[in-house]
N, C-alpha and C positions, 0 to 999 in steps of 0.2 A: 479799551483800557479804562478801570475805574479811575477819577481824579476826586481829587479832595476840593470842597468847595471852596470858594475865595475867603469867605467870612464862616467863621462855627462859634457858640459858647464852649465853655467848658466842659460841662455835660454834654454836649455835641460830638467833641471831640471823644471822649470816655466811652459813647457808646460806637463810636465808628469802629467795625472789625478791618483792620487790614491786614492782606494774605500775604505770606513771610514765604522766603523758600525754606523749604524743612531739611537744611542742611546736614550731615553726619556731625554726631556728638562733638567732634575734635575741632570742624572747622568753626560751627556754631556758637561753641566759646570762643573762640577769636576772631571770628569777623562780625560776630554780632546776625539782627532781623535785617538781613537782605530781602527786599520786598519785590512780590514775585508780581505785583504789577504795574513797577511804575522805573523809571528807569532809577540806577544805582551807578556810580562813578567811581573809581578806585587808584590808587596807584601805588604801586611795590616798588621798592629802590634799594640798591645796596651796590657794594665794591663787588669786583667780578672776584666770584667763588663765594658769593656770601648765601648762593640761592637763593638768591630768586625767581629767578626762573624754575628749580624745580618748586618752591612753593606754590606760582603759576601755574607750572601743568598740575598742580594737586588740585587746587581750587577751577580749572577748568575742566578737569574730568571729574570733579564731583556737581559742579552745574552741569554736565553733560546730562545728567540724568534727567533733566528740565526743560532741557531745548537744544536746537543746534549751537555748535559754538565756532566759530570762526575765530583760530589762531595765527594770528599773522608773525613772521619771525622772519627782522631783517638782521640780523648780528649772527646766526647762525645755518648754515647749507646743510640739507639732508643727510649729503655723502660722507660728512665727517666723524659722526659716529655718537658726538654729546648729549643729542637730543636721543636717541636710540637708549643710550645708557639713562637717563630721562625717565623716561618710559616703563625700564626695567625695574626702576627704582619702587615706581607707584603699586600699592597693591589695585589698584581699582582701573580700569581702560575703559572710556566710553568711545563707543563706534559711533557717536554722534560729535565728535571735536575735530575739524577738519583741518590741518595746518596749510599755508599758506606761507614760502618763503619768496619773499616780497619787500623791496625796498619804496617803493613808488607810493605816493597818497593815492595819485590816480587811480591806481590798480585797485587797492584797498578799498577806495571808495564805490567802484564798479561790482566790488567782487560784492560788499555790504548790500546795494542794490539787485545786486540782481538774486543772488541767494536767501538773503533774508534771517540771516542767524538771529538767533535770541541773544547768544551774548557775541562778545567781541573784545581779543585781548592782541593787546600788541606791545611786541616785544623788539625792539625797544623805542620806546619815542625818540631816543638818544641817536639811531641808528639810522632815519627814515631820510630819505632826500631833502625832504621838504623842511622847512622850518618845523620847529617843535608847536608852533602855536597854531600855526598853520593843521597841523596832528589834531592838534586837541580839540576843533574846531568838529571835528566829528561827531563827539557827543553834543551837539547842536544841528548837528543835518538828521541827525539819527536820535531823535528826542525819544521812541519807546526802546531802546538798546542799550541794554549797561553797559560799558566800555570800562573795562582793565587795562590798565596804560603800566609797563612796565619801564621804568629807567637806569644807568648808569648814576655814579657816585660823580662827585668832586673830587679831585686827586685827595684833600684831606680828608674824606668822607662827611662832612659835614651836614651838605644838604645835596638834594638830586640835582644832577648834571642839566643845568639850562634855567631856565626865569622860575620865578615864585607862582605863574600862574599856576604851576603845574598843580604845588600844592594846596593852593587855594579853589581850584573847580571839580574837587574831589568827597565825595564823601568820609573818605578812609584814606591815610596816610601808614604805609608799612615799610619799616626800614627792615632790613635784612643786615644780618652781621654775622661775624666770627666768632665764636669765644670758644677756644681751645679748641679741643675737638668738636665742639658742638654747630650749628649753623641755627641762628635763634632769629626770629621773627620779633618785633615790637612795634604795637600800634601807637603809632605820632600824637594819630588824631583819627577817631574815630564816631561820626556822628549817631552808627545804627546798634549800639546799646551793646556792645561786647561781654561779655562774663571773665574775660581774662587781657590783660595787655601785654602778656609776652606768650610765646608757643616756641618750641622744640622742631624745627623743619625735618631735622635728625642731628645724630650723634654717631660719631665715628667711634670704632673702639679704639 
């Protein structure tokens, strides 16, 4: 993995190239240069039904296209049919996103080693055995591996369900919401250079 040196000038900086993933049009404007060598840290949150989760599987089958992706999903079982419908939804399916339902850190953290994904999304930190901090502690074992951390609301919706670390060891802060028929996406706080701070996840008619 290329790293940035400790110390650079200004011109230093200006001439350094760094490699972005080349994202599709849509996601590109709203998540911004996601840098395709160094890790990235993320976390989507919203009330249930405000999808996020499918915004998640949108943004993990379109990094599918880049590497493996390890989806861990403790809030929802195969058999029930949500994630399926999910699925249906996306125009795009990569045969490189492997789901994992899974409550356990342990498991998660075994599965991270032994497989090797490029990225890694877990849904929900809100959901997982273990303490939340405990969760997040992952993108610190796993320093070359983005980790997308998805969570539950506050009953007011206010801020994501558990401590402020959450939002603070993140690059990108996405709140997920309602508005009318529509299910809108809005970035909090977004350090990798967005072209847009709201997106359309979809619109019912």
């Amino acid at each position: 993995m290329n790293t940035l040196p400790r110390t650079a000038t200004a011109h230093d900086l200006l001439k350094m190239h760094i490699r972005t993933l080349p994202l599709n049009s849509r996601l590109a404007t709203f998540f911004g240069h996601l840098p395709a060598n160094s890790q990235f840290n993320g976390l989507l949150w919203g009330n249930a039904g405000s999808a996020k989760s499918t915004l998640a599987f949108e943004l993990a089958m379109e990094l599918g296209r880049f590497g493996d992706v390890l989806y861990n999903t403790s809030e929802e079982n195969f058999n029930v049919g949500t994630m399926q419908e999910r699925l249906r939804f996306l125009r795009h399916i990569s045969p490189r996103v492997t789901f994992l339902e899974n409550r356990s850190l342990e498991e998660l953290t075994n599965s991270i080693a032994t497989h090797q994904p490029r990225f890694v999304f877990v849904d929900s930190v809100s959901e997982m055995d273990e303490a939340q901090d405990d969760v997040l502690t992952l993108s610190s074992e796993f320093t070359h591996t983005p980790f997308i951390f998805i969570a539950q609301s506050t009953g007011d919706a206010r801020k994501p369900l558990g401590k402020n670390s959450l939002r603070h060891n993140v690059d990108f802060v996405v709140k997920c919401e309602r508005r009318g028929n529509s299910r809108v996406a809005f970035n909090e706080k977004n350090r990798l250079a967005p072209k847009a701070q709201e997106m359309v996840i979809f619109a019912l008619p």
